[in-house]
N, C-alpha and C positions, 0 to 999 in steps of 0.2 A: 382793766389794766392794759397799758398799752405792750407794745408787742419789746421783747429788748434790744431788736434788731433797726427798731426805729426810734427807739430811745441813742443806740448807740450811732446812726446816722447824723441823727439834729446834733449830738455834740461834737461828733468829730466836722460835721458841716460849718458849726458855729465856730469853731476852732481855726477853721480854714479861711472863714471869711474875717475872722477876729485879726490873724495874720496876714493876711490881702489890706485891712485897712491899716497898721501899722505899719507897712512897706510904703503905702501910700501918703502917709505922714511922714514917714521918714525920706522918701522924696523928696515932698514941699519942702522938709524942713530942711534939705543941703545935702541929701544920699547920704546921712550918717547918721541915725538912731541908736543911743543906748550902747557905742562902739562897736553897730556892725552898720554895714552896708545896707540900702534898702535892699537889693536882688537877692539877700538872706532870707529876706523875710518871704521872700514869693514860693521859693522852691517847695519848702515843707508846705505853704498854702495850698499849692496844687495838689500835692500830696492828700492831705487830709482831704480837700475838698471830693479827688476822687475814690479815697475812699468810704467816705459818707456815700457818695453815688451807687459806690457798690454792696452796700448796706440799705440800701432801700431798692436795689436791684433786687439783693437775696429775699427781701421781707418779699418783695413780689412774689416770687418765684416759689417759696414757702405758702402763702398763700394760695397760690391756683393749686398746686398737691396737695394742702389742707381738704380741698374743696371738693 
């Protein structure tokens, strides 16, 4: 079973990048998706993206104390 910490990284990761290319569609498509701005869609990206990062930072770090 995998670990929950990297269960909860790949989705919030997926998340971030799911929002990064939506920003980037809505771009192309004239900076206006679904009545917001593309740069809506990037902030929370960043967001989630860094915290996925820091969810497979902890599962590290969890790991070498496991060991």
């Amino acid at each position: 079973m995998k670990n929950p910490l990297q269960i909860a990284a790949w989705f919030t990761g997926s998340i971030g990048i799911l929002l990064m290319l939506i920003g980037i569609i809505a771009y192309l498509a004239g900076g206006v998706l679904f009545g917001h701005l593309w740069s809506n869609y990037f902030f929370p990206a960043y967001n989630f993206i860094l915290l996925g990062s820091f969810f497979f930072l902890a599962m590290l770090v969890a790991k070498a104390y496991k060991d």
